[in-house]
Backbone as a ProteinNet text record, in pm:
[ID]
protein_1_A
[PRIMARY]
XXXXXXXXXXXXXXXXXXXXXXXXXXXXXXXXXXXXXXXXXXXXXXXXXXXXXXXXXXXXXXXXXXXXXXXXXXXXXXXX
[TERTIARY]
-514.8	-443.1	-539.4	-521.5	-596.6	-549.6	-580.9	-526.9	-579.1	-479.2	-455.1	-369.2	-480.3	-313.5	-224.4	-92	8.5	70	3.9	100.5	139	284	353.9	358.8	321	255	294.7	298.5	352.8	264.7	251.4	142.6	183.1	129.2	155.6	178.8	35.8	76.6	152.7	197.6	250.6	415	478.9	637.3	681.5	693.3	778.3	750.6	608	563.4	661.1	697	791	694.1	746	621.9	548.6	445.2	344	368.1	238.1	219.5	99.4	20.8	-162	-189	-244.2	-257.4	-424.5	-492.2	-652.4	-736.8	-787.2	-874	-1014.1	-1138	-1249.6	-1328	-1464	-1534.5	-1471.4	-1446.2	-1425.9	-1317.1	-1211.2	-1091	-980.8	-875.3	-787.4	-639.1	-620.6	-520.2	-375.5	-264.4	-189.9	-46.4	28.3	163.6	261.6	245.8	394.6	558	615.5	778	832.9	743.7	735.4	694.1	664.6	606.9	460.1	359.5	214.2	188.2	66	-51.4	-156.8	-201.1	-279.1	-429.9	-522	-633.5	-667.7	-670.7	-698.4	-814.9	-873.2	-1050.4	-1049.3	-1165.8	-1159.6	-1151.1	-1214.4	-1232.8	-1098.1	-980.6	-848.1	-731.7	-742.6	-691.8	-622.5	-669.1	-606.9	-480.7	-450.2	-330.7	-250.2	-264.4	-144.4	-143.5	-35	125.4	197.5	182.2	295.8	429.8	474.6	649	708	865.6	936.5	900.8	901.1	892.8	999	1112.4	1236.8	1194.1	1145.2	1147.7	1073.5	992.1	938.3	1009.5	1022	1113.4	999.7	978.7	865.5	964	846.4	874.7	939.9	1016.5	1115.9	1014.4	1005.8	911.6	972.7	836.9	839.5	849.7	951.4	1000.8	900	846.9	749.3	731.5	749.5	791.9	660.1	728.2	586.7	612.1	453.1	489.4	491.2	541.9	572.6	408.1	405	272.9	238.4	141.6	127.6	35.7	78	30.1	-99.6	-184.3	-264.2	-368.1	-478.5	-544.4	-529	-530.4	-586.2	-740.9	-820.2	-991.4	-1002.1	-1073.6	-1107.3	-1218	-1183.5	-1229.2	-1363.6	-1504.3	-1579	-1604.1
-204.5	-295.1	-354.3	-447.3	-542.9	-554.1	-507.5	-493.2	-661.7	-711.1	-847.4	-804.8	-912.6	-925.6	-957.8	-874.7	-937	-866.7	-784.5	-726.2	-589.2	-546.6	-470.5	-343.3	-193.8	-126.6	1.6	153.4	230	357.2	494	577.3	662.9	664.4	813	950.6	980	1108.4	1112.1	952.1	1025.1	886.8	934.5	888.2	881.4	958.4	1002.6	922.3	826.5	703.8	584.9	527.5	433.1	320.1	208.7	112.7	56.6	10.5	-92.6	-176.6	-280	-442.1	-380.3	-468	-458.6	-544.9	-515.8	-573.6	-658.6	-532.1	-596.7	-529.2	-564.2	-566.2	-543.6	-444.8	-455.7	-427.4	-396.5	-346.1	-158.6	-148	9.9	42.8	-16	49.4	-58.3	1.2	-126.7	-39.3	-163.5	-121.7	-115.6	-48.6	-86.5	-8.8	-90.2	-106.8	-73.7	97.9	147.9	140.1	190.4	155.1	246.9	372.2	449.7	470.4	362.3	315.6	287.4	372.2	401.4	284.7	283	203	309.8	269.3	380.2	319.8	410.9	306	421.7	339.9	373.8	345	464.9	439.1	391.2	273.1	199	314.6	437	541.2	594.3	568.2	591.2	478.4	355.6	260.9	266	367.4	421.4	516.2	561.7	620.5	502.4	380	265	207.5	172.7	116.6	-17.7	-95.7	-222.1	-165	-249.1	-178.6	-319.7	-287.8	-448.8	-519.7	-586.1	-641.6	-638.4	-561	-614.5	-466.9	-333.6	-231.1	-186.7	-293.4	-268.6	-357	-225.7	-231.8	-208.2	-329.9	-347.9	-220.1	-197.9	-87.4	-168.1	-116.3	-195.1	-188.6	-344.3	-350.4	-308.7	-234.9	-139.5	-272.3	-206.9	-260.6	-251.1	-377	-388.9	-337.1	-245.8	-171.8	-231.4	-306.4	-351.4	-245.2	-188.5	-45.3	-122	-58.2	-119.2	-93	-230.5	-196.5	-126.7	-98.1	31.5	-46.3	-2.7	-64.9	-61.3	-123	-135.8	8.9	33.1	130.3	137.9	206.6	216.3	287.4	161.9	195.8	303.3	375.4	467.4	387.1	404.5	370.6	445.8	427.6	476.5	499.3
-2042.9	-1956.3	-1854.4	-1852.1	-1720	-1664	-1521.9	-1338.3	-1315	-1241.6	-1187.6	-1014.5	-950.4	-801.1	-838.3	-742.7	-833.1	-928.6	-1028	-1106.8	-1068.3	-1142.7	-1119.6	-1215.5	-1161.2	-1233.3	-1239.3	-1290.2	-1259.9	-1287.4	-1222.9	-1242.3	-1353.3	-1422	-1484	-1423.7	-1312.7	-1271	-1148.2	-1104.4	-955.7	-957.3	-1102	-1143.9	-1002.4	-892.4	-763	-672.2	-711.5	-648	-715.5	-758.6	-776.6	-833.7	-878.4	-919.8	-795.8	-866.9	-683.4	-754.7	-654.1	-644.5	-642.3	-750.7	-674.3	-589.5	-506.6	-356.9	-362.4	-407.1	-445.1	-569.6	-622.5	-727.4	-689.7	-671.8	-743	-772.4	-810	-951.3	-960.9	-846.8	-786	-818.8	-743.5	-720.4	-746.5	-719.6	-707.9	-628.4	-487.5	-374.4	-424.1	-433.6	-526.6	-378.5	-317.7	-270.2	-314.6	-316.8	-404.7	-361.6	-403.9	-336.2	-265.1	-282.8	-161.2	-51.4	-12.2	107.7	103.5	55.3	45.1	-32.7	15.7	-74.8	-71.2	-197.1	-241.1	-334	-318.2	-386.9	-529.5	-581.1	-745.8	-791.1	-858.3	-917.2	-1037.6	-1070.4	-1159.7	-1305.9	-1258.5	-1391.3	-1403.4	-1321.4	-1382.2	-1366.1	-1437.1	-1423	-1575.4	-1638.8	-1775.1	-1749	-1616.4	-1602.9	-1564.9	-1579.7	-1478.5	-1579.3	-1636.3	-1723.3	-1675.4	-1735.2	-1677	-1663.6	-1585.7	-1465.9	-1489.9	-1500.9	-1520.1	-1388.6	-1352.4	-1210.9	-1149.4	-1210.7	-1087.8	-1010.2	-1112.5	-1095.7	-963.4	-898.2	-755.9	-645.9	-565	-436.2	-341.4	-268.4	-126.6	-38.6	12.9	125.2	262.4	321.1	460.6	556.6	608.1	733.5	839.6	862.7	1001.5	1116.6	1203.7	1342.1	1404.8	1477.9	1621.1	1687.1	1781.7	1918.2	1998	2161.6	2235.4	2327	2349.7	2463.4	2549.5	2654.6	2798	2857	2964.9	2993.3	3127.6	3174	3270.2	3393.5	3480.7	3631.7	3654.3	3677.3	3709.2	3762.6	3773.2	3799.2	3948.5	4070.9	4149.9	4175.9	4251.2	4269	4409.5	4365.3	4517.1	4591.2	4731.6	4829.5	4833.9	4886.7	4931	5080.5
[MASK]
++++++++++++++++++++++++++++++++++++++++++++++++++++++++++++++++++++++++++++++++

């Protein structure tokens, strides 16, 4: 199988991961956006465990909410 961005893929050893998205491609590894939230990087020497996945079969992980921390007062400088 040939890894492409973009395609939709599924592990052999880690089923409990759900299908990804490959995210990036190259000579090394390849980034792959599972539906369990993780992205995970995959070595080109086991790109023989990853299987084409239907495409409906990947579910993006729910974007995480913003939170802006509140910001904090200013330092006070000591006097000499």
């Amino acid at each position: 199988m040939t890894i492409k961005v973009g395609n939709i893929v599924s592990h052999t050893g880690g089923l409990g991961w759900g299908s990804g998205k490959v995210l990036e491609v190259t000579a090394t590894l390849a980034m792959i956006q599972f539906s369990d939230g993780k992205s995970r990087k995959i070595a080109a020497s086991h790109f023989c465990t990853l299987e084409p996945a239907a495409p409906d079969s990947y579910v993006p992980p729910p974007e995480a909410a913003v939170v802006a921390k509140p910001s904090r007062p200013p330092r006070m400088t000591k006097k000499k």
